[in-house]
N, C-alpha and C positions, 0 to 999 in steps of 0.2 A: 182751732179756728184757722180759715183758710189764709197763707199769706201771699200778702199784695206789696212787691217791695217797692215799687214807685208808691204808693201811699206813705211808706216812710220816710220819703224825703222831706212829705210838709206836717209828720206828727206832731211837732211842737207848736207854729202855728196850726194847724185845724184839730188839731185833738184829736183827727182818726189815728184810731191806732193800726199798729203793724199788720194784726190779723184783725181781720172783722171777717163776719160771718151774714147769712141771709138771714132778710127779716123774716119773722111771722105773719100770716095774712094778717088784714086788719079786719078787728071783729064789727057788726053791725053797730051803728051808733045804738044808743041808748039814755035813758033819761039821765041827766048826772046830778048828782046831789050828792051830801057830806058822806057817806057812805056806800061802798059796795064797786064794784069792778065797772069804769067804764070807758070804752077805748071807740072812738069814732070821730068823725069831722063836725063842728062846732062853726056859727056862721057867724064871721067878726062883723060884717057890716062890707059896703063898698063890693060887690061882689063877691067876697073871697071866702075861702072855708080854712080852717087850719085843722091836723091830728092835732088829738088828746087826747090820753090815759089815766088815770086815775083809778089807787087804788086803798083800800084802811079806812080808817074810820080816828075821828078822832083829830086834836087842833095842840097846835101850831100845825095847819097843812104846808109841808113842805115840797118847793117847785123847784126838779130838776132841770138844770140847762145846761145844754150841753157844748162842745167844745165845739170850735166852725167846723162844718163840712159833716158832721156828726147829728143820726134824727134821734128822737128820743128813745129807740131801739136802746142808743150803749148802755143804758142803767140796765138793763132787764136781763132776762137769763139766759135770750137767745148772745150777747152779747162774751158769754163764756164758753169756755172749752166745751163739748158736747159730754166729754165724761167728765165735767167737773164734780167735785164736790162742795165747792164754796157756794156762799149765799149773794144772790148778784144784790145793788143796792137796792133797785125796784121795790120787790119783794119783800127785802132786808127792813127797807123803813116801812113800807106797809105795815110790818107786826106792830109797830107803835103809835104811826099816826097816819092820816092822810098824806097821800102822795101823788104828786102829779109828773107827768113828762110830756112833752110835744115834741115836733117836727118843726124846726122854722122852713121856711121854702129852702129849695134848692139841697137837703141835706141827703145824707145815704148811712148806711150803715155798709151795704155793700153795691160796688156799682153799678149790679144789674136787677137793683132793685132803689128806689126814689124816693125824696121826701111825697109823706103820701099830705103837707099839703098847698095849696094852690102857689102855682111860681112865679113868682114877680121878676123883675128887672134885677141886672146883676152890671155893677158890686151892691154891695151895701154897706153900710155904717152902723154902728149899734143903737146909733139914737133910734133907727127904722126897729130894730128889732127889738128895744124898749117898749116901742109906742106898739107892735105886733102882738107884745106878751099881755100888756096891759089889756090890750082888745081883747085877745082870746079868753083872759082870767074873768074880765067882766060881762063879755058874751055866756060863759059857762055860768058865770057867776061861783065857782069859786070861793068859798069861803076864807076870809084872811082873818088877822093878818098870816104872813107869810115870811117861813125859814127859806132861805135861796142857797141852794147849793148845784155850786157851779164851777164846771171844767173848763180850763184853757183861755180861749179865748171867753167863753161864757162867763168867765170870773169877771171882767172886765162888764157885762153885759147886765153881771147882777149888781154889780156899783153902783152901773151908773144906772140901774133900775131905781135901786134904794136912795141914791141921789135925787133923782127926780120924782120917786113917789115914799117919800120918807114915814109917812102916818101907813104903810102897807107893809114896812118890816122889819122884824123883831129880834131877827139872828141870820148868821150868814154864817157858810162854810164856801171855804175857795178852794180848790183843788187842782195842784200846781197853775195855778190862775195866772195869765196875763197881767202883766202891769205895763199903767200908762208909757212907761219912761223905753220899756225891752227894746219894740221894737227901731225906736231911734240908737239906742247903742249896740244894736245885734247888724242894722246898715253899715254903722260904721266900722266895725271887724268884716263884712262881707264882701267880696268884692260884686260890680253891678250885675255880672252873670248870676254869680250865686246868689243876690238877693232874688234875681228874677224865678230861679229853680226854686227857691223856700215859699217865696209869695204866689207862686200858681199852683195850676192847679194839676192832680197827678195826669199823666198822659192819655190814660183812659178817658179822662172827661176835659179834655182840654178844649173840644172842640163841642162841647155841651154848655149853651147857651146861659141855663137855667141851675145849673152847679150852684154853691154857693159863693160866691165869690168875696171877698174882705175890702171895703174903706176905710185901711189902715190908719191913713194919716186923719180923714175926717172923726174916725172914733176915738184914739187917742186924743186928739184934741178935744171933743166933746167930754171924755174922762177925764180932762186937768180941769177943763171949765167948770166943768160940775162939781170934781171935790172940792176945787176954790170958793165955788157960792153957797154951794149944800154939802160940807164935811157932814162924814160918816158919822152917825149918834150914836152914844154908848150903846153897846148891844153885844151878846155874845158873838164871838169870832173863834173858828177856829184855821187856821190856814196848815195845810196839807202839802207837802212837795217830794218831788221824788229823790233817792236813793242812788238810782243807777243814772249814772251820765247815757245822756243821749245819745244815739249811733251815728254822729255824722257823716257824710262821704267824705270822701279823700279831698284834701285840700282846702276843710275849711278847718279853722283852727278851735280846733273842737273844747282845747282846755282854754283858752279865752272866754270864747261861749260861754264854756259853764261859769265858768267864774262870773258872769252878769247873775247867775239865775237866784241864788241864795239871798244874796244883798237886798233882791226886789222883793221876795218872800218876806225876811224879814221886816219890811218897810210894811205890805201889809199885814201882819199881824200887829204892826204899834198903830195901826189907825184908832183902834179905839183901846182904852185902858183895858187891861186883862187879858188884850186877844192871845191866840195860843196857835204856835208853831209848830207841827208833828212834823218830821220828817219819814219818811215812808221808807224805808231802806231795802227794801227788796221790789221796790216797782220801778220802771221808769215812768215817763210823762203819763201813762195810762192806767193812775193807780188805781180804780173803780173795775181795770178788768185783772191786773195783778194782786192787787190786796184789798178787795171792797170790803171786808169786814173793816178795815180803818176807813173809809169813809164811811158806812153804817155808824162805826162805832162814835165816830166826829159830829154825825146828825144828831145821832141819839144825847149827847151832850148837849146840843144846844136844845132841841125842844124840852128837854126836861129842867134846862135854866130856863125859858121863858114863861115853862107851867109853871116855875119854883125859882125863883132868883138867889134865894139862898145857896142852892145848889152850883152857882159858878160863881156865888163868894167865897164859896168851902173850898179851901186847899183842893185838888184831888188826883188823881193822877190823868194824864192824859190818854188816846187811846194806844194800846199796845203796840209798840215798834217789833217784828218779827225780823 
């Protein structure tokens, strides 16, 4: 993958990773139902169109989300080395059940190429891209309920999804996921220049209207209020985090940083009894494109607890730490 090192200055927040690659054309819509390959624009209502992909057969369908600034491209295989041999997640959960991904507006995979859908007003909050996914799932229609597994900022996005549409999901996987609490103790180690270089946007699109943009403080907040009124319900959890310490530039204090990131990990995985903590030791923030067989393997867990509940009362072991 090509690298873009101003991208890696906001990898933790946006979840773009170091390298990312171009996307693939997008293929003609097509009818979408529980089964079979369908990747096109979908009409939510209000004028607007959103991508979707969709690919398996088979339930708990699971909806990937992805990290800010990142379209639904990062699951997929275009998302890997070009000589890889690993199995990207897309794909990966397609062999067991239905799988979906989108584009929220403003997103990229790479910058010369756009989320493909329609661009709204920038920043945004994640309450907006709650009420975005909810439209698209029930425009498509979708069959649920629905496993959310979700990168970076997205983890944060699937909360407070399942917060606010509780009867819609059944397991959750987070991957290195945002928590409510980060970004207010990640201000207070940075100083204001550096918070302003983490929370924008990389130089290429600084002057791009339609980028994604983050309402840090409005989503956080909207994430405390919601697990306050609508705690998480018992449900399979696995929670995913990285291995490799982050690359920060010069001068921020990089092993303070880290030291926030574990603690908030574990916080979510106690939201619900049994959740489950992998640490991914050979990824950093971007483990879907360094070790996607563990997030595979962490899907695969949870839909096969929701086909089978017996199955994540059973002892067992967790997914393989390389």
């Amino acid at each position: 993958m090509r690298l873009l090192a101003a991208l890696g200055l906001i990898v933790l927040l946006l979840g773009v990773p170091n390298s990312v690659v171009a996307q693939s054309t997008p293929e003609v819509a097509s009818p979408i139902a529980a089964s079979g390959d369908f990747a096109g624009l979908v009409d939510i209502g209000g004028g607007r169109e959103m991508y979707l992909m969709c690919r398996g057969a088979g339930g708990p369908t699971v909806i990937l989300e992805a990290g800010a600034g990142n379209d639904g491209d990062t699951w997929d295989a275009v998302a890997l080395e070009p000589d890889s041999e690993q199995t990207a997640v897309l794909p990966g959960v397609a062999s067991f059940t239905r799988v979906c991904a989108y584009d929220r507006p403003g997103t990229i995979l790479d910058p010369d190429r756009r989320s493909r859908s329609d661009p709204v007003p920038m920043p945004r909050g994640a309450t907006a891209m709650v009420a975005d996914l909810h439209a698209l799932l029930t425009a498509a229609a979708i069959p649920g309920p629905y496993v959310l597994a979700a990168h970076s900022f997205g983890g944060l996005v699937a909360r407070l999804y399942a917060a606010t549409y509780p009867d819609e999901v059944v397991g959750l996987v987070l991957i290195d996921a945002a928590h409510e609490d980060y970004h207010d103790q990640l201000r207070a180690l940075l100083t204001p220049s550096q918070w302003t270089t983490f929370t924008g946007p990389p130089p290429e699109l600084a002057d791009d209207p339609v980028f994604e943009r983050l309402d840090i403080d409005a989503s956080t907040s909207a994430m405390r209020e919601a697990a306050a009124a609508s705690p998480l319900r018992p449900l399979p959890l696995v929670v995913l985090t990285h291995g490799r310490p982050f690359d920060w530039p010069p001068g921020v204090p990089s092993a303070a940083v880290e030291a926030l990131w574990l603690p908030l990990q574990e916080d979510l995985a106690a939201l619900v009894p049994g959740g489950r903590l992998v640490v991914a030791e050979e990824s950093g923030h971007f483990i879907q494109g360094d070790q996607p067989e563990l997030v595979i393997a962490a899907i695969r867990q949870v839909v096969e607890a929701v086909r089978d509940p017996g199955t994540w009362a059973t002892p067992q072991a967790t997914p393989a730490v390389e």
